[in-house]
C-alpha positions as CSV (number, residue, x, y, z in Angstrom):
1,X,0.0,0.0,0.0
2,X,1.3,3.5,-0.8
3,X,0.9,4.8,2.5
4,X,2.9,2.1,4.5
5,X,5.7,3.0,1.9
6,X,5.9,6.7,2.4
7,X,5.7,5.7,5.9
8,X,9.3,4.5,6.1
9,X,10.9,7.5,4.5
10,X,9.4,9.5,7.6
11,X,12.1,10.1,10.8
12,X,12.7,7.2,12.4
13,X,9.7,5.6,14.4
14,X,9.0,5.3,17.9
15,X,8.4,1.4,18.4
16,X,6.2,0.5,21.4
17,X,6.9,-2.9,23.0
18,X,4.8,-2.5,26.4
19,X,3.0,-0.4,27.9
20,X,3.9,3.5,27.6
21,X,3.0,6.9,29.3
22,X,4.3,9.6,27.3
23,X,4.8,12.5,29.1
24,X,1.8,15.1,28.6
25,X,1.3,17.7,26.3
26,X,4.3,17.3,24.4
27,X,5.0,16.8,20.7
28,X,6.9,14.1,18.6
29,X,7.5,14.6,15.2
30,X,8.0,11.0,14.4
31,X,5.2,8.3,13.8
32,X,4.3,5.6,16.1
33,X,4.4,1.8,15.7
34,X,3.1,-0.5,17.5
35,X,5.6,-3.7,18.0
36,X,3.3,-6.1,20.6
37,X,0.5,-7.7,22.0
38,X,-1.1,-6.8,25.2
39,X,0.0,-2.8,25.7
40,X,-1.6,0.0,26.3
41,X,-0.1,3.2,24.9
42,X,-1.6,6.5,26.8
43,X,-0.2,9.7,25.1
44,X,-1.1,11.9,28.0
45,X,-2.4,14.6,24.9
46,X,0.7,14.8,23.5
47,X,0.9,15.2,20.1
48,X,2.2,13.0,17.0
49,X,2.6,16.0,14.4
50,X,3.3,14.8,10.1
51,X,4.1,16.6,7.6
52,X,1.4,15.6,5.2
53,X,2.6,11.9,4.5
54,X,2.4,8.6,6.2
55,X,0.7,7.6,9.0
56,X,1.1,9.1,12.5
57,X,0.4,5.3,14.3
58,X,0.6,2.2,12.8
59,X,-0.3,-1.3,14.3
60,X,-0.6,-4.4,11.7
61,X,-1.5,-7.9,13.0
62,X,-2.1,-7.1,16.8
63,X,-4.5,-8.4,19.8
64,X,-5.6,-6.2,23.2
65,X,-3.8,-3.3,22.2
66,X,-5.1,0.2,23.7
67,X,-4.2,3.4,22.3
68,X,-5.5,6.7,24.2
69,X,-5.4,10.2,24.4
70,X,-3.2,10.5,21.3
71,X,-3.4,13.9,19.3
72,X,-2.6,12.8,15.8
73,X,-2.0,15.3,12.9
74,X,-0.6,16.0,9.6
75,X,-0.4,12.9,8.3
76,X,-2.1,11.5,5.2
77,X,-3.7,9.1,8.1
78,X,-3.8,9.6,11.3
79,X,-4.3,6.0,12.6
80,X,-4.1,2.9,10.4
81,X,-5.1,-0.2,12.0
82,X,-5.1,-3.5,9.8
83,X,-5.8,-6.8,11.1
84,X,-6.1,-7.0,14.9
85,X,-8.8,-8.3,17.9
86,X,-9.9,-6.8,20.9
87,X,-8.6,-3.8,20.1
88,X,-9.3,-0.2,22.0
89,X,-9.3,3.6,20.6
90,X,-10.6,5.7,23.5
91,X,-10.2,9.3,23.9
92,X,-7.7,10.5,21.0
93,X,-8.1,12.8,18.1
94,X,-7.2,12.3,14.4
95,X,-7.8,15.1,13.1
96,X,-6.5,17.8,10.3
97,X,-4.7,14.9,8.5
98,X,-5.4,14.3,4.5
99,X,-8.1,16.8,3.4
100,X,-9.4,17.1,-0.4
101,X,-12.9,18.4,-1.9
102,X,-14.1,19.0,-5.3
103,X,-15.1,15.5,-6.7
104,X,-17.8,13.2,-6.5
105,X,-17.4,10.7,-4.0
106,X,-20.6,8.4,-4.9
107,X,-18.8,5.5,-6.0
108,X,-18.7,5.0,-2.4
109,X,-15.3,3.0,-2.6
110,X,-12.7,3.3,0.7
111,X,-10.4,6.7,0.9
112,X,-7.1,5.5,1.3
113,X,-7.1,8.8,3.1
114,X,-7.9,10.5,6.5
115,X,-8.5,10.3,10.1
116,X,-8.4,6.8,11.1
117,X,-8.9,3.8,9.2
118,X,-9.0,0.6,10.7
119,X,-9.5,-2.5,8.0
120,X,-10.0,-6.5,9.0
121,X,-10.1,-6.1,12.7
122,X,-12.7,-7.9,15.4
123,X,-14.4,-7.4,18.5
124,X,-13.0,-3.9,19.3
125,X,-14.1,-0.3,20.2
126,X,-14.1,3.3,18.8
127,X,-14.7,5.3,22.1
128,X,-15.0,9.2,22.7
129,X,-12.6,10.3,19.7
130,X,-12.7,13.5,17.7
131,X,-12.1,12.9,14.3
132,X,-12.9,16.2,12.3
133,X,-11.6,18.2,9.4
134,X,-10.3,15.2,7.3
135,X,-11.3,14.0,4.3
136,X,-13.3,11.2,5.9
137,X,-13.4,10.6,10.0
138,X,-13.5,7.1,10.8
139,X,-13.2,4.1,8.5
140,X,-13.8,0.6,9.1
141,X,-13.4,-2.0,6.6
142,X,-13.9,-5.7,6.7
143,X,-14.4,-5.7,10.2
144,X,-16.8,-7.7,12.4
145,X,-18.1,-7.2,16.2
146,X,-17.0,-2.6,16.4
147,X,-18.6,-0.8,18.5
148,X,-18.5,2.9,17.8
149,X,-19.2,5.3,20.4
150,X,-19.7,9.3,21.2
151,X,-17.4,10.2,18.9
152,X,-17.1,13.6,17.3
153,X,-16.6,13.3,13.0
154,X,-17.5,16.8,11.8
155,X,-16.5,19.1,9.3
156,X,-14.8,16.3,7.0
157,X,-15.2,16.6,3.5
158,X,-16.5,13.2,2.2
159,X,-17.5,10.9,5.4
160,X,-18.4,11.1,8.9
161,X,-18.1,7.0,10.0
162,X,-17.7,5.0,7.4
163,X,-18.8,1.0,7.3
164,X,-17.8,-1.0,4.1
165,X,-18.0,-4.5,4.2
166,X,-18.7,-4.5,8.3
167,X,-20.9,-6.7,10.0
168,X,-22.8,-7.3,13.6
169,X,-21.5,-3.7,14.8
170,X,-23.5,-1.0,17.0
171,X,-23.0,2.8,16.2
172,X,-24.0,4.6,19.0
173,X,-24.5,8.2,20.2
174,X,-21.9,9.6,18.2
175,X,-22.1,13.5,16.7
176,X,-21.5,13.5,12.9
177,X,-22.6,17.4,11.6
178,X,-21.3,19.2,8.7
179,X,-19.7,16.5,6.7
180,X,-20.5,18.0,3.3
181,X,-18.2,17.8,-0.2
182,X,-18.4,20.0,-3.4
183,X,-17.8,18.1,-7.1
184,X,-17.9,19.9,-10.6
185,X,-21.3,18.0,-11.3
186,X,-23.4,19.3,-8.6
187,X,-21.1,22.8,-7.4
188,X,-20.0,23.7,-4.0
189,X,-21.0,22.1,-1.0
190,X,-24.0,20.0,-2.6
191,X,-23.1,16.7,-1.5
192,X,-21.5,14.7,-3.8
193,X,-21.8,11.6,-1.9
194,X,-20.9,12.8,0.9
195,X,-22.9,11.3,4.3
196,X,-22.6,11.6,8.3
197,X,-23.1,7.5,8.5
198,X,-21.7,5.3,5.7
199,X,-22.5,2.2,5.4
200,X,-21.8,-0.2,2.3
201,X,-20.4,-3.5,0.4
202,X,-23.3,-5.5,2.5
203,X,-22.7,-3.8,5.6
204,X,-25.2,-5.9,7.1
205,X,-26.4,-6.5,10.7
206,X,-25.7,-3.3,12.3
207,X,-27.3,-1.3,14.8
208,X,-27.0,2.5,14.3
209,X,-28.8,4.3,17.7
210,X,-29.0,7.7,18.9
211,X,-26.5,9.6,16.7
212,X,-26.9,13.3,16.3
213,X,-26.5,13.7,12.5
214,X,-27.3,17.4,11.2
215,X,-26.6,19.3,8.1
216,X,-24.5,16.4,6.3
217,X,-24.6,15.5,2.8
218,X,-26.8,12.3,3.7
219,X,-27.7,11.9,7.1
220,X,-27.5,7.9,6.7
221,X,-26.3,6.9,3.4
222,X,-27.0,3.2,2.6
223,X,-26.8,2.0,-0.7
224,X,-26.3,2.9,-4.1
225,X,-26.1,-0.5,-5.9
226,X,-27.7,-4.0,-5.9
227,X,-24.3,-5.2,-4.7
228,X,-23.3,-2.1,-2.6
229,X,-26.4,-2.5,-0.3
230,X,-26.3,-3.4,3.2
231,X,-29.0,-6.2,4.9
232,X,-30.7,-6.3,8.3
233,X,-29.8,-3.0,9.5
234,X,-31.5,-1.2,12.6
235,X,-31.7,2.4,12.7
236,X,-33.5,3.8,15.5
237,X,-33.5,6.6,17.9
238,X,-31.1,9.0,15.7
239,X,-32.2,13.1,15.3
240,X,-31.6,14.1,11.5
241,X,-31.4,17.1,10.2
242,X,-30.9,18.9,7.4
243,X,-29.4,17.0,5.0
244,X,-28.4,18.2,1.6
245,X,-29.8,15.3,-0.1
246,X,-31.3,12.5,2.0
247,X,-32.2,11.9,6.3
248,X,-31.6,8.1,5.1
249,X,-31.1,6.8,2.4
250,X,-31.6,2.6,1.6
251,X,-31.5,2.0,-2.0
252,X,-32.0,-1.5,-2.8
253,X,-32.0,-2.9,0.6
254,X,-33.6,-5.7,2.3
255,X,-35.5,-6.4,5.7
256,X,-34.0,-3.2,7.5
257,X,-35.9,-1.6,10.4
258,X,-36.1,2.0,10.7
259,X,-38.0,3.3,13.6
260,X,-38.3,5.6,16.6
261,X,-36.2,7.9,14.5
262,X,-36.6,12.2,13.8
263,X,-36.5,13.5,10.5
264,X,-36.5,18.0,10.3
265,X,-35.5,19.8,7.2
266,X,-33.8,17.4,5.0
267,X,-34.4,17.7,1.4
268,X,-35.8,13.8,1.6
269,X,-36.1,12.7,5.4
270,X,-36.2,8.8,3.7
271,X,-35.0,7.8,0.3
272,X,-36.1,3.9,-0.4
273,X,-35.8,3.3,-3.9
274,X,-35.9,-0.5,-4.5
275,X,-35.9,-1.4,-1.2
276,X,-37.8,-4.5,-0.4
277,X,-39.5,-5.5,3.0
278,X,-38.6,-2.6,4.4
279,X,-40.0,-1.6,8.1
280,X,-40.7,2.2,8.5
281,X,-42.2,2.7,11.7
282,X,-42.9,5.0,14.9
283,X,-40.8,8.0,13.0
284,X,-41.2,11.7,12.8
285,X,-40.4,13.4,9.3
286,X,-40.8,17.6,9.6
287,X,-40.5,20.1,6.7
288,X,-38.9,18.1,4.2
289,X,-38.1,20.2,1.2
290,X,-39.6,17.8,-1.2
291,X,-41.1,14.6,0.5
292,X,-41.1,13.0,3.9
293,X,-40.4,9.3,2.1
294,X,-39.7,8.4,-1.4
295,X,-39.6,5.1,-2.3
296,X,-40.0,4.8,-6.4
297,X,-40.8,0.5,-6.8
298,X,-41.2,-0.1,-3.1
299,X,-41.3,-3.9,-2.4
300,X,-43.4,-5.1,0.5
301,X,-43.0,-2.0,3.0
302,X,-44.6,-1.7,6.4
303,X,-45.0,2.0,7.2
304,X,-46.8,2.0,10.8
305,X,-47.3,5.0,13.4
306,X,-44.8,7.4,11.9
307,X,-46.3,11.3,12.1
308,X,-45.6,13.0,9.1
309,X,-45.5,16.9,9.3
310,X,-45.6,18.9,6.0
311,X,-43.5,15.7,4.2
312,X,-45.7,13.6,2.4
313,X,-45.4,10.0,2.0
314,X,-45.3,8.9,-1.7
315,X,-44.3,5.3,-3.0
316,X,-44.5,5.1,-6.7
317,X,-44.3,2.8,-9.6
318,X,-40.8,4.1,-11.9
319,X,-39.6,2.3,-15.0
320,X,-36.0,1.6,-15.3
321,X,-34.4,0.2,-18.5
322,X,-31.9,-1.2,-16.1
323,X,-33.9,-2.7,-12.6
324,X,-37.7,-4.1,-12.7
325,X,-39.8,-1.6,-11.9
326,X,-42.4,-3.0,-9.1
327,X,-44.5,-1.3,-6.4
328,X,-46.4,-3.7,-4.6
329,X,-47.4,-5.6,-1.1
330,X,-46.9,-2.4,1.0
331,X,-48.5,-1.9,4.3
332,X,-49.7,1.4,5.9
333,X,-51.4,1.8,9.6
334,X,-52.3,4.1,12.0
335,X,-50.0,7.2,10.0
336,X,-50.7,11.1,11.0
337,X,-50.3,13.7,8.5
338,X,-49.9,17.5,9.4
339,X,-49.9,20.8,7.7
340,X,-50.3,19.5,4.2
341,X,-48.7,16.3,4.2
342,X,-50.1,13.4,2.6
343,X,-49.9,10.0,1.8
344,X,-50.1,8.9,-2.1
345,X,-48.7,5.6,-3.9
346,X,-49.4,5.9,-7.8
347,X,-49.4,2.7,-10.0
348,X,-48.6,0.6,-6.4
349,X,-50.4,-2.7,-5.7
């Protein structure tokens, strides 16, 4: 990989065998690697300062490893974690490392880029970090069993917390604002795939809870492709606002539960194109600029108790010269609509 190879031209490394206290509030222009099993490595707030390459701390291959309070910037990735198990990120922050803007991002692929970025690692935790400014926050790749916890991922240009091909985790109570992107298709700050919660490459199983998500490009992206989409996902108890394109989006997706959650001022507060059995229940959607839900060739959706406030609710029948187009088998109970908001499902079954 590129960046482990710029990595070695940097000043030589501080290796960590065993547990370390650096002493605090200092700064070490040198990146950090981590050289064992079974450490903890508590930076006291010092600071692990790049110049624009490399990453600031390294650990490849490594079990119940804890890395904590660590200021980590400058670097074309602040943290880079690959392969590991019970591993521990409490308390640091990653960023001002790799920042770019002005192309579409909706390819949704991995940034080799950014403010951490942990890939094939297990049963470990994302606790109380900052991770803003960057061109994407947190990324986890190939992973199974993360938790991800009140962190902070705003202000990056491209992603918030991003999920691709990560399974059985729980995102919880994190605050993910103002991650927005410009492109030359769409102009300045209009999205561009850009999203607070990313989560892709049959991210499937996951919890996402009780996030504060506000004026991102997507609020929850999910999607965009048949093979892209991500399975069996619950998303409930998160406040949305003002997204630039979509509260949530789940194009293509199967069997996910949506519920308990608030929707105010997005352009769409739901965006279900494709989706198929589909649970929408118990929300709130306010002031959406042009409809509450969306769902063109909805697929045996269940929308029950939600309160819909000036955001109507349309499902639709759309033909595609590329996907079937079928609106069918959808289910809707005990719905309130407010201030002009309605409920209409052209063409469905």
């Amino acid at each position: 990989m590129k960046l482990l190879a710029l990595f070695f031209f940097l000043t030589m490394p501080l290796r960590i065998y065993k547990d370390t206290t650096l002493p605090p509030n200092g700064e070490y222009r040198q990146p950090i690697i981590i050289m064992a099993d079974n450490l903890t490595l508590n930076c006291q707030n010092s600071a692990i300062i790049g110049e624009k390459v490399g990453v600031g701390i390294l650990l490849q291959n490594r079990r119940n490893v804890t890395i904590r309070n660590c200021r980590v910037r400058g670097w074309d990735v602040g943290l880079y974690g690959v392969r590991g198990r019970n591993l521990v990120f409490e308390n640091n922050d990653f960023s001002g490392n790799y920042l770019d803007d002005n192309s579409n991002i909706e390819h949704l692929k991995p940034i080799p880029h950014g403010g951490m970025i942990l890939n094939g690692i297990s049963s470990s935790r994302v606790v109380g970090n900052t991770a803003n400014g960057n061109v994407a926050g947190i990324q986890i790749l190939n992973a199974q069993k993360i938790r991800v916890e009140r962190n902070t991922t705003s202000r990056n240009r491209g992603w918030g917390i991003y999920l691709y091909g990560t399974t059985a985790s729980q995102i919880y109570s994190n605050t993910v604002e103002y991650n927005n992107r410009s492109c030359p298709e769409w102009g300045p700050d209009a999205g561009c795939g850009s999203a607070g919660i990313v989560l892709t490459k049959q991210s499937d199983r996951n919890q996402i809870a009780w996030n504060t998500l506000n004026y991102n490009g997507d609020g929850i992206y999910q999607g965009n492709e048949p093979d892209l989409a991500s399975n069996d996902l619950e998303i409930f108890g998160n406040y949305i606002s003002h997204s630039i394109a979509n509260g949530i989006e789940a194009t293509f997706s199967q069997r996910n539960y949506i519920h308990h959650n608030t929707l105010v001022e997005d352009n769409y507060g739901g965006w279900f194109g494709y989706a198929q059995n589909l649970r929408f229940e118990y929300n709130t959607v306010k002031n959406s600029k042009v409809n509450g839900v969306e769902a063109p060739n909805a697929q045996n959706h269940r929308y029950i108790g939600n309160t819909f406030i000036g955001a109507s609710l349309i499902l639709r029948l759309e033909q595609s010269n590329t996907y079937a187009g079928t609106c069918q088998g959808n289910t809707f109970e005990k719905n309130e609509f407010q201030n002009g908001a309605k409920s209409a499902t052209p063409d469905c079954k």
